[in-house]
N, C-alpha and C positions, 0 to 999 in steps of 0.2 A: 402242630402248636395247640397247646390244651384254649380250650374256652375257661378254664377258671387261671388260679392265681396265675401270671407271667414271671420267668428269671427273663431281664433284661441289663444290658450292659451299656454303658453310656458311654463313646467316646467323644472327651471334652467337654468338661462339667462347667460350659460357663455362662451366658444370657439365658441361652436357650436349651443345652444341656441340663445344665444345672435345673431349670424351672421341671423341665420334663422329668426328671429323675427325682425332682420331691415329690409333682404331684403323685406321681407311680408308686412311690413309697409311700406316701402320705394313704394309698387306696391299699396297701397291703400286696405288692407286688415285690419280690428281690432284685435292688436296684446294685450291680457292680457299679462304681465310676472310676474310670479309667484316665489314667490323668500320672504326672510326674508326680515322684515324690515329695515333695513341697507339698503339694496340692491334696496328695494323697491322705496325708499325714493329717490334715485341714479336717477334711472330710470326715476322716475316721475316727478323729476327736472331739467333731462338736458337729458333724452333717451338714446339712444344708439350712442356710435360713434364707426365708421367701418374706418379701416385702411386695403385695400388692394387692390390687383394691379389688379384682376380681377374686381373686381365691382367697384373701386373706393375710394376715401374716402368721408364717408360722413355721417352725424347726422339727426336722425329721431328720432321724438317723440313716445313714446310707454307708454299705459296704465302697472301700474305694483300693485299688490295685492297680500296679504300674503294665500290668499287661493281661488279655483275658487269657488264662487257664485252665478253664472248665466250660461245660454246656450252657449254653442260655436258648433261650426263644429268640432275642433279637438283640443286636446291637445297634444302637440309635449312634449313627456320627451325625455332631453336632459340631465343628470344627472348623474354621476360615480354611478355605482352596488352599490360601499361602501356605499352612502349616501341615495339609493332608497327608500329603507323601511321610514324611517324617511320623505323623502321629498315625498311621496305618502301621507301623510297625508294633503298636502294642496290639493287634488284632492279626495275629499269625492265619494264614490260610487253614493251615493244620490241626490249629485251634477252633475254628469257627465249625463245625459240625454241620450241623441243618441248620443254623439258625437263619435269621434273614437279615442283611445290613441296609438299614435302612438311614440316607440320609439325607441329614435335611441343611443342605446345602446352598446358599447365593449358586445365579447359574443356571445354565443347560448342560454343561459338557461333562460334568463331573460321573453321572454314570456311565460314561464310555470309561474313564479310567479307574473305577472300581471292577468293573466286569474285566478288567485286563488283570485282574489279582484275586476275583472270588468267583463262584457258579455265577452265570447268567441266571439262573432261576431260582437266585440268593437275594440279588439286589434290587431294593424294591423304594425306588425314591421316592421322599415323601418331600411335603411343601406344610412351611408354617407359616402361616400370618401371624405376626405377635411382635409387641418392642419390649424386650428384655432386656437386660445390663446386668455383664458380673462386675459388682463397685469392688468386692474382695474376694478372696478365697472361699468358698462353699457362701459366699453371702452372694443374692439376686433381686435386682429390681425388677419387678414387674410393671411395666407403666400403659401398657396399651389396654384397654376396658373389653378386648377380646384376644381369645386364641384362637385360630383356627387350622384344622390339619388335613391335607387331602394325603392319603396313600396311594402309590399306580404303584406301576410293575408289569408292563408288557408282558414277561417272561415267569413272573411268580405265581405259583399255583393261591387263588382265590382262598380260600380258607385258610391261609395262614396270616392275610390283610385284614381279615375281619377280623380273624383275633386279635388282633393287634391295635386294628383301630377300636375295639370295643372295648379294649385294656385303656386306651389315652380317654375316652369318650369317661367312661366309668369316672377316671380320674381328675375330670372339669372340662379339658380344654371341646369343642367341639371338633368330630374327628369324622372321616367316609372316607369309605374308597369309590375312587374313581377312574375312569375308564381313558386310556390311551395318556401314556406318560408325559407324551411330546407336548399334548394338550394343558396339563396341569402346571408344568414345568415353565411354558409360556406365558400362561396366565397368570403366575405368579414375576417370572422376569419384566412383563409390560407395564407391570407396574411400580418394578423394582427398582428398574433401572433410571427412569426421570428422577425419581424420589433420592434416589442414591447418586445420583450425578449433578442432579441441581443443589442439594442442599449440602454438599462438599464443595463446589466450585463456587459459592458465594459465604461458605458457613453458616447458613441461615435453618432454621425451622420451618418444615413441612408448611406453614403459615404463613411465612413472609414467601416463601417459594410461589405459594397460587394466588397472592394477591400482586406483590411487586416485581414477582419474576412470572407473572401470567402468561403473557404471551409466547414466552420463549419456552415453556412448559407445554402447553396447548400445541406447539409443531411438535416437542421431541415426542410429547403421547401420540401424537399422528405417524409420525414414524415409526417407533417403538409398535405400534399396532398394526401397520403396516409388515412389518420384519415378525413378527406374529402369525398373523393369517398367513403369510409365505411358510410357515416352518408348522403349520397345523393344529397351534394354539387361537384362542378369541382373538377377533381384530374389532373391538369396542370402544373408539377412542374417547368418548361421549361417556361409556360408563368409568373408564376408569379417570377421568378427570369427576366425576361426582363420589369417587373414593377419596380421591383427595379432598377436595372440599365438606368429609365428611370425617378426616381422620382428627384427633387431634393436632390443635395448633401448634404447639411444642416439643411432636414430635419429630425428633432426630433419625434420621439414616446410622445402619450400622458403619459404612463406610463412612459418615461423617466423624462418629465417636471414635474412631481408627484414626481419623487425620488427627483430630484433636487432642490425642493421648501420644502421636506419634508413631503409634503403630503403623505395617506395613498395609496397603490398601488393598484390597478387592478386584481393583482398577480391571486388571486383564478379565477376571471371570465375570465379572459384568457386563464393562462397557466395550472391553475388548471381545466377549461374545457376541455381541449385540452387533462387532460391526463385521464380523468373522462372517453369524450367517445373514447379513443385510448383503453380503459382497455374496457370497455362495448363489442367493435368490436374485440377484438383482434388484435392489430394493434402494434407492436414494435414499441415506440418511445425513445431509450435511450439518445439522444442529447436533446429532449425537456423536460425529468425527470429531465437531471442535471443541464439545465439550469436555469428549475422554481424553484429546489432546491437551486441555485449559487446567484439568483435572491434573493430571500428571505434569505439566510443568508447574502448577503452584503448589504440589507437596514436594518436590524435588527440591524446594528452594532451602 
């Protein structure tokens, strides 16, 4: 993978796709976005526009195609678990060359089921801190006052992360790679999963979450960091309640803007992981059973 310009491919142009795929454009990289027809069509008439306060606002043009057929450096999947299987079909095995797929996915388990379709020394999971929202087609909010991106890859030769992270870094968000996937993957799920399960099962903001759901918060981060250190990610339960108390107050979980739009939830590759390896470790989590449970019978309704 060159250290100058990147061809990158983006599967699912939409919170987080979408932002990645201007700012990459926006630094002079070739951005494919990979996306249905509808969408495609969107794209390739008026690009993306980026509404927010860290990068700015602002409209770049971007290449968009209903499936990759040519070389790139990397393909970024940016896509809900619910909809991977299906949208992995625009990203043909055959198709993909050297490049590296990298995604950034809610979740642990998702790279066992990429490496069951591409090289193990292809798939290089990355993790984003960021609250994005596609409101339309190639149009993106950006609302969280950071981005942040760790790259792993147990299996990925080193010099093709750097380049890659030194392509997003270039282009705003802060970006490194780091060491042991299990660890980053963790670190992101422990504090995904309270966030994403308390402010859907009450519909509340990240804000009402740590002040009037405090307490019930405070066990599931003890847990959730528990089921962490068992699986070889941080077990901080202290640091990651001063994340919350530190995000904004208004921000929403992506599985809460799913409940609220009616979309299908997250549900299993969250909260349904979370209790997959709590049972694998032996790890008591009864706040995070009843939640995923509480969770799923009040969208069912």
């Amino acid at each position: 993978m060159s250290s100058e310009k990147l061809t990158v491919a983006v599967l699912g142009p939409g919170g987080v796709g979408g932002l990645l795929a201007a700012l990459l454009a926006r630094a002079g990289h070739r951005v494919t976005c990979l996306a249905g027809e509808a969408t495609a069509e969107v794209l390739r008439t008026r690009g993306i526009q980026i509404r927010s306060g860290q990068f700015g606002d602002f409209t770049v043009p971007v290449e968009a195609a209903g499936e990759l057929d040519g070389p790139v450096d990397a393909v970024l999947v940016a896509v809900k678990l619910t909809t991977l299987d299906a949208a992995l079909a625009r990203v043909p095995a055959k198709a993909l060359g050297d490049a590296l797929v990298v995604p950034f996915l809610n979740g642990v388990e998702h790279p066992a089921l990429l490496r069951e379709r591409y090289p193990e020394a292809q798939v290089a999971p990355g993790v984003i801190r960021v609250e994005s929202t596609r409101v339309a087609p190639g149009v993106i909010e950006h609302g969280s006052p950071f981005t942040e991106i760790d790259l792993a890859g147990d299996t990925v030769p080193r010099a093709g992360l750097e380049a890659l992270a030194g392509a997003l870094a270039e282009a705003g968000p802060v970006a490194r790679v780091v060491d042991g996937e299990a660890a980053a993957l963790w670190a992101k799920m422990a504090f995904l999963a309270p966030f994403a399960l308390l402010t859907t099962r009450y519909g509340v903001s990240v804000g009402e979450v740590r002040t009037v759901h405090r307490e019930e918060l405070t066990a599931l981060v003890e847990e959730t960091a528990a089921v962490s250190g068992a699986c070889g990610g941080p077990a901080d339960p202290a640091g990651a309640l001063a994340r919350y108390d530190a995000f904004p107050a208004q921000s929403k979980s992506s599985m809460l803007r799913d409940a609220e739009a009616g979309r299908p939830l997250e549900l299993d590759a969250i909260g349904g992981a979370l209790l997959r390896a709590a049972e694998r470790h032996g790890v008591a989590v009864p706040v995070a059973a009843r939640l995923v449970r509480e969770v799923g019978e009040r969208t069912a309704r």
